[in-house]
VOVEX-278985 format. One line per field, with one value per atom (N, C-alpha, C): residue number from 1; residue in three letters; x, y, z. Coordinates in pm, 1 decimal, decimal comma, padded with zeros to 6 digits, m for minus. Each point is the difference from the previous one (the first is absolute). Layout:
k = c(NUM;...)
r = c(ALA;...)
px = c(X;...)
py = c(Y;...)
pz = c(Z;...)
This chain:
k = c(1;1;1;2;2;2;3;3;3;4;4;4;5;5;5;6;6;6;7;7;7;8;8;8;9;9;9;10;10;10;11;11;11;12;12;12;13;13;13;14;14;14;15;15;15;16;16;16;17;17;17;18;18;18;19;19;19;20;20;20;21;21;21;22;22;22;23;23;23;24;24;24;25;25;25;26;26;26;27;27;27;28;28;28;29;29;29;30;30;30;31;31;31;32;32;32;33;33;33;34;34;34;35;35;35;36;36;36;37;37;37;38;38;38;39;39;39;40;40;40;41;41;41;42;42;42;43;43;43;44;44;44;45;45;45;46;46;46;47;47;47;48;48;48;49;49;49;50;50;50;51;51;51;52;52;52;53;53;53;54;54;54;55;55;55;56;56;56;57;57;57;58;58;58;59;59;59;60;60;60;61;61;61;62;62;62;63;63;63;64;64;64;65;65;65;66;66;66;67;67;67;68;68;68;69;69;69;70;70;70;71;71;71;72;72;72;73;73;73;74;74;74;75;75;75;76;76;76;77;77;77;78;78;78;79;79;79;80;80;80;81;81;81;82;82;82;83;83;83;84;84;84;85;85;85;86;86;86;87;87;87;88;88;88;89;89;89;90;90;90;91;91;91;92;92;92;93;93;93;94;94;94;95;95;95;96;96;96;97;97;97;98;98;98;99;99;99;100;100;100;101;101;101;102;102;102;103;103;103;104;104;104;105;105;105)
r = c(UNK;UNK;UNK;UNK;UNK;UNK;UNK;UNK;UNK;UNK;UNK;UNK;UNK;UNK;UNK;UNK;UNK;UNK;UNK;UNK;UNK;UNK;UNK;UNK;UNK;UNK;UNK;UNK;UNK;UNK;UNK;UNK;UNK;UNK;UNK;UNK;UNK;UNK;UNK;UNK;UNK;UNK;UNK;UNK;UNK;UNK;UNK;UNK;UNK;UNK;UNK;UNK;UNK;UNK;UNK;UNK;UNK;UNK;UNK;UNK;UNK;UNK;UNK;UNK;UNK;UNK;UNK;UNK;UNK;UNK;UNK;UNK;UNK;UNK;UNK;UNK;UNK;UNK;UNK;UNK;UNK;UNK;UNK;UNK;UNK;UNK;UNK;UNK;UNK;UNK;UNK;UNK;UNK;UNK;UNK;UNK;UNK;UNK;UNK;UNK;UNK;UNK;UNK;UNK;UNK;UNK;UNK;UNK;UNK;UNK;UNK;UNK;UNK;UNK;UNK;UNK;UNK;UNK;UNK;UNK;UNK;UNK;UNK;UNK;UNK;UNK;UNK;UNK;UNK;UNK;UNK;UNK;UNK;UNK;UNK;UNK;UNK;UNK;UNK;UNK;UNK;UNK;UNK;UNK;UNK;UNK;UNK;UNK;UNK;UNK;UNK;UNK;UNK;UNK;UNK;UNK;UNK;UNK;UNK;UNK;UNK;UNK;UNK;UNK;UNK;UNK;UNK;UNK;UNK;UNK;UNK;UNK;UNK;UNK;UNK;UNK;UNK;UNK;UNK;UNK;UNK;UNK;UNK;UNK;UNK;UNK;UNK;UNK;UNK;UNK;UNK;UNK;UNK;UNK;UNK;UNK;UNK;UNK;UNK;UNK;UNK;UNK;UNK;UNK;UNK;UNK;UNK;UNK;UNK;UNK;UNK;UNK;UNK;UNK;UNK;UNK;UNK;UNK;UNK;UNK;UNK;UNK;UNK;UNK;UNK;UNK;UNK;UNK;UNK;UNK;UNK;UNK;UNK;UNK;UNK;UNK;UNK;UNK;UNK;UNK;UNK;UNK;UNK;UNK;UNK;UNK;UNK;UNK;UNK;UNK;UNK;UNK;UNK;UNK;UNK;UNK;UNK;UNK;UNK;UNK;UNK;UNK;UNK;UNK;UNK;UNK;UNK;UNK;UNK;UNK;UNK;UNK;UNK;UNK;UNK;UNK;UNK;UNK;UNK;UNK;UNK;UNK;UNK;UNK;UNK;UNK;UNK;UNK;UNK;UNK;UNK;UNK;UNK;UNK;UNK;UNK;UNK;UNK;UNK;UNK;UNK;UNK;UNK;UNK;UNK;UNK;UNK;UNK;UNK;UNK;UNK;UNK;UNK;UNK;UNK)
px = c(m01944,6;m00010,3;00129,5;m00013,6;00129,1;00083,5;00112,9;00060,5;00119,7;00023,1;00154,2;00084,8;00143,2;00106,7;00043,6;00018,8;00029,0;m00071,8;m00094,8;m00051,4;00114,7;00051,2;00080,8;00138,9;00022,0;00071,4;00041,0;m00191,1;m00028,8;00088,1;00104,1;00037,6;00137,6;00103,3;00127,5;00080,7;m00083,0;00065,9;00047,9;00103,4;00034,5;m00088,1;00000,6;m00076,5;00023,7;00008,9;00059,7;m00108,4;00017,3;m00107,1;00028,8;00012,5;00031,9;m00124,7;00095,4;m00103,0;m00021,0;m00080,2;m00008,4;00084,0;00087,1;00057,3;m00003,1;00070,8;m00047,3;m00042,6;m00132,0;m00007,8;00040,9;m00016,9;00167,0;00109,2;m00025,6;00140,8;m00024,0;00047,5;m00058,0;00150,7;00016,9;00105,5;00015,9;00085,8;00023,3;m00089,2;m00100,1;m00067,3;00067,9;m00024,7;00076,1;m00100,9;00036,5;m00062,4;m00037,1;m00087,0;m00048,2;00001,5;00014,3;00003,2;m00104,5;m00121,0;m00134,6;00051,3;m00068,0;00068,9;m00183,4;00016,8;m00151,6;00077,7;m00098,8;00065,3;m00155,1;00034,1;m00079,9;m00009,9;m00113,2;00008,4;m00127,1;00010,8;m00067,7;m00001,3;00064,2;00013,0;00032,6;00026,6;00018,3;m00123,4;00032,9;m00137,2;m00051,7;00077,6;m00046,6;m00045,3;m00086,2;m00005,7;00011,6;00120,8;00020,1;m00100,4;m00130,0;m00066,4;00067,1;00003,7;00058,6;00133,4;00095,7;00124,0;00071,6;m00035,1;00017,9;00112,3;00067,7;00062,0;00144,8;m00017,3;00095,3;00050,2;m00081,7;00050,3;00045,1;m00086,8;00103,2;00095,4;00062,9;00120,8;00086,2;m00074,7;00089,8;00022,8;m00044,6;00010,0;m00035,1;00081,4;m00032,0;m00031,1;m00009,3;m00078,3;00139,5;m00055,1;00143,9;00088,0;m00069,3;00064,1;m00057,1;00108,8;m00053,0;m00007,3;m00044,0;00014,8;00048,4;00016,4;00034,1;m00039,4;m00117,2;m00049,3;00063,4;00102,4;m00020,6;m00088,2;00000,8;m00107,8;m00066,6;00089,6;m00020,2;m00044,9;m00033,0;m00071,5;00108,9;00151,2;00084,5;00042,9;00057,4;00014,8;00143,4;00057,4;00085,1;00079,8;m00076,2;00092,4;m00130,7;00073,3;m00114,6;00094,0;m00044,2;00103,4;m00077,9;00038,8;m00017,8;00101,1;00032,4;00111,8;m00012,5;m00072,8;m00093,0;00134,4;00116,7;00150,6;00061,2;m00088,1;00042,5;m00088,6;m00107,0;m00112,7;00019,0;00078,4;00032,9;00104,0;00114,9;00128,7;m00015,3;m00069,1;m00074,1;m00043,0;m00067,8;m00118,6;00129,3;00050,8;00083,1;00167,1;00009,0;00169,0;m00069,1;m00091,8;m00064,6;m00075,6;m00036,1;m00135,0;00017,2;00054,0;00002,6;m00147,0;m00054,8;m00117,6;00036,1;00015,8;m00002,6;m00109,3;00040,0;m00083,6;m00131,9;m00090,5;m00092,2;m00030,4;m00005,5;00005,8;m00142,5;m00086,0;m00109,7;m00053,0;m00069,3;m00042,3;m00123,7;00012,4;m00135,2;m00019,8;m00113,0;m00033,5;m00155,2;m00000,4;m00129,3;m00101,5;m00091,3;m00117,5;m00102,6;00024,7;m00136,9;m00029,7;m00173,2;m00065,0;00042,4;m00022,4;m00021,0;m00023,9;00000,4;m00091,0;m00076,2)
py = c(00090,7;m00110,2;m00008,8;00029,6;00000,1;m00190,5;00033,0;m00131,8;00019,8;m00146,4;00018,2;m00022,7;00091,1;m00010,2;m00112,8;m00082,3;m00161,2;m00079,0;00073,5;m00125,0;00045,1;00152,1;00037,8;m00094,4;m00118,8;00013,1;m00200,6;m00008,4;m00180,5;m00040,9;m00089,6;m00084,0;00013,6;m00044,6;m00066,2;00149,9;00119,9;00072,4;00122,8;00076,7;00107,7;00120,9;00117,7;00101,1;00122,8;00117,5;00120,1;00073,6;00052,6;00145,9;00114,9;00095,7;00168,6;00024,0;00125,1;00086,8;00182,1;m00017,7;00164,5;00027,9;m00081,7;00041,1;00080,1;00075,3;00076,8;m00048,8;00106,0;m00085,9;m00044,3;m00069,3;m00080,6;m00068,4;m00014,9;m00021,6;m00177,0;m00069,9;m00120,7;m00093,2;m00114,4;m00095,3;m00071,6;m00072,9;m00066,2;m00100,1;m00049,3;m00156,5;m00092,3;m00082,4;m00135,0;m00128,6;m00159,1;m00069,2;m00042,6;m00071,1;00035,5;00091,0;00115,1;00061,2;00146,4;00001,0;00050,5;00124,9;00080,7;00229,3;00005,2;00095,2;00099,0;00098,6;00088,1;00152,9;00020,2;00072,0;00074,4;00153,3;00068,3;00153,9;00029,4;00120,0;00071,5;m00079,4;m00017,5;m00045,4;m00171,9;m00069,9;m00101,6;m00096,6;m00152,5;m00063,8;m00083,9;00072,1;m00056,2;00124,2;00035,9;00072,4;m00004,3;00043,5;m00006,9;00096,7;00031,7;00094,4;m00001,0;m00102,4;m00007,6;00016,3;00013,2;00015,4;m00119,5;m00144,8;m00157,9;m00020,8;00025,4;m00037,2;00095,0;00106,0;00146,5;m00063,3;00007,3;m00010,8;m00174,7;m00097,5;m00123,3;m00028,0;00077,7;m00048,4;00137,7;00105,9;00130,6;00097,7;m00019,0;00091,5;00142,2;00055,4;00112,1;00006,8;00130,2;00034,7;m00038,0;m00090,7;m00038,0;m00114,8;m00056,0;m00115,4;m00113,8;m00121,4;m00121,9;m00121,4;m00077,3;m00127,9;m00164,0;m00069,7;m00072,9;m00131,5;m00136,5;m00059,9;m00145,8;m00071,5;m00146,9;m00045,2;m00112,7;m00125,6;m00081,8;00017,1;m00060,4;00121,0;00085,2;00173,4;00065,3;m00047,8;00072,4;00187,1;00049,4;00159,8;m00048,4;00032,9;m00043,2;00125,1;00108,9;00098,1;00159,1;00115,6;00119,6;00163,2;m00003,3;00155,8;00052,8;00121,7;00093,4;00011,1;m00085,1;m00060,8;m00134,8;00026,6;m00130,7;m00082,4;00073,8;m00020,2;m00100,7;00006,9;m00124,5;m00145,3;00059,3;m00144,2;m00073,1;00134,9;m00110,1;m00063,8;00039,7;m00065,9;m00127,2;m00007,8;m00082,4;m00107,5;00008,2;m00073,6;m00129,0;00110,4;m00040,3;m00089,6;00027,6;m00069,8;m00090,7;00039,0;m00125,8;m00130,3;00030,4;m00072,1;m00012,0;00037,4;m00028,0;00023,3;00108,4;00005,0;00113,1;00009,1;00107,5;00104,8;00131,4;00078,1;m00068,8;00020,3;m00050,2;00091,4;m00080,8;00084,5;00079,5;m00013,3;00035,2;00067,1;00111,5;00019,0;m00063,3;m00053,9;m00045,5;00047,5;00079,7;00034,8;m00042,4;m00107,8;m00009,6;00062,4;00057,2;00081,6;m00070,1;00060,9;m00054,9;00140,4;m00043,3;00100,4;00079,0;00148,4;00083,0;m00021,6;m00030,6;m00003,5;00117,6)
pz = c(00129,4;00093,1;00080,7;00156,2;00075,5;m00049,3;00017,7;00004,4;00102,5;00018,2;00128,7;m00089,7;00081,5;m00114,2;00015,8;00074,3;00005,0;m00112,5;m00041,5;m00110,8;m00161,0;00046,0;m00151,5;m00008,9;00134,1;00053,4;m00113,7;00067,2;m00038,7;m00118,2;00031,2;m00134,3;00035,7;m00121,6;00000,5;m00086,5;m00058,9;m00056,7;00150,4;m00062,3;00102,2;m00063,4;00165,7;m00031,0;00013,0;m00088,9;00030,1;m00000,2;00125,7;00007,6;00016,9;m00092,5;00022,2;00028,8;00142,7;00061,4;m00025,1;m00050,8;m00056,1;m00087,0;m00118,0;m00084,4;m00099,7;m00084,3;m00064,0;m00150,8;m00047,5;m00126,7;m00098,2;m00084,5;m00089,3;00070,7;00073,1;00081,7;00034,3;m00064,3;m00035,8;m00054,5;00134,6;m00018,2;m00111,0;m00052,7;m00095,6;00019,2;m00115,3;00019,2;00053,3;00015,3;00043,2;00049,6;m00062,2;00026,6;00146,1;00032,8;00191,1;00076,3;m00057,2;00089,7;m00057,2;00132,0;m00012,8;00012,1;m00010,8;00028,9;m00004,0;00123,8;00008,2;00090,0;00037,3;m00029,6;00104,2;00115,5;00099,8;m00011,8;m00029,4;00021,7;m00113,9;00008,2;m00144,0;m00104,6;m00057,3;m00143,7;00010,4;00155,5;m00053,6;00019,2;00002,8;m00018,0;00141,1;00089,9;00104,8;00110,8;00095,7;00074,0;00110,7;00119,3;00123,9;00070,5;00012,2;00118,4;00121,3;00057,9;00125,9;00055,9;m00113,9;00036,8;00015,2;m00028,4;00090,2;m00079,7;m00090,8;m00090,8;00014,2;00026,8;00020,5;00110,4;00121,8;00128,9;00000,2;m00023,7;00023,0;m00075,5;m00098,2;m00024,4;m00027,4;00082,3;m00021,5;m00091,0;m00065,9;m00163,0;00055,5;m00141,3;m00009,8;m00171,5;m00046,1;m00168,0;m00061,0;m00084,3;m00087,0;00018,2;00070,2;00089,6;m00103,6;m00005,2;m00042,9;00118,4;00008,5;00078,3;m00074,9;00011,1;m00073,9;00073,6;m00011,5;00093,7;m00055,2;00082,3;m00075,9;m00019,6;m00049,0;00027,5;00089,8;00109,2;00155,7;00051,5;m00056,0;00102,2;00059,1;m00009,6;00026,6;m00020,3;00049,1;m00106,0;m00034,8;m00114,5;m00066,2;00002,0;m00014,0;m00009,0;m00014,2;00089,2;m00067,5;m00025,1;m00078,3;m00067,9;m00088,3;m00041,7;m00081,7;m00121,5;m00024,2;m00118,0;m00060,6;m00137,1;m00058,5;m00068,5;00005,5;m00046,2;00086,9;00136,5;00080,3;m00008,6;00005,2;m00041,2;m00104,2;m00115,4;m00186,9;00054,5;00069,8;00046,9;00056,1;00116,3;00144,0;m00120,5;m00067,8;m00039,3;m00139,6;m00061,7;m00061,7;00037,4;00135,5;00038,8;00061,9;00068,7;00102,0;m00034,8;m00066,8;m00075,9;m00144,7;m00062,4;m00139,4;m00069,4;00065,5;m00117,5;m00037,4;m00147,6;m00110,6;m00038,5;m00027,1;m00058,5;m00122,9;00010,2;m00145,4;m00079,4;m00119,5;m00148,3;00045,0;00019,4;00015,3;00164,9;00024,5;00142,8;m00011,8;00182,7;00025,5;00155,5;00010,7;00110,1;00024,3;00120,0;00051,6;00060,0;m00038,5;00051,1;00077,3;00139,5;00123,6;00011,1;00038,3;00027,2;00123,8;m00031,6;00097,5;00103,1;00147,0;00131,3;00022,4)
């Protein structure tokens, strides 16, 4: 079932989306903050490219979305998102991963 990425977007938590990352390759948990993963293996599917091209990515790329739909930050260094997420914000790594699964488009 297609969905808009604005709805991954709905709510007060932040949102990280890797694009074409490689497999395993998977950020530290952390509370509010959602991770889905575009490509082959991840759980969202770009056909159209809408996602690459509006915010530029390339394979390996992360994005990082505030809460207000802002981009907070996008790299290929998840060493910056644990940093970012951690000096800025004070949200901590979690004992536990949690990654949210939306369907395929």
């Amino acid at each position: 079932m297609p969905t808009r990425l604005f709805s991954l977007f709905k709510g007060t938590h932040w949102t990280l989306i890797g694009y074409d990352v490689p497999a395993g390759d998977a950020p530290t948990a952390r509370r509010d903050v959602h991770v889905h993963t575009i490509g082959e293996r991840g759980d969202i599917v770009d056909t159209g490219g809408h996602v690459r091209d509006g915010y530029g990515l390339t394979p390996g790329q992360w994005v990082l979305v505030r809460p207000d739909g802002y981009v907070a930050a996008v790299t290929a260094d998840l060493n910056v998102i644990d940093a970012y997420l951690e000096t800025h914000l004070n949200i901590s790594a979690s004992a536990s991963p949690r990654q949210e699964v939306i369907p395929a488009a």
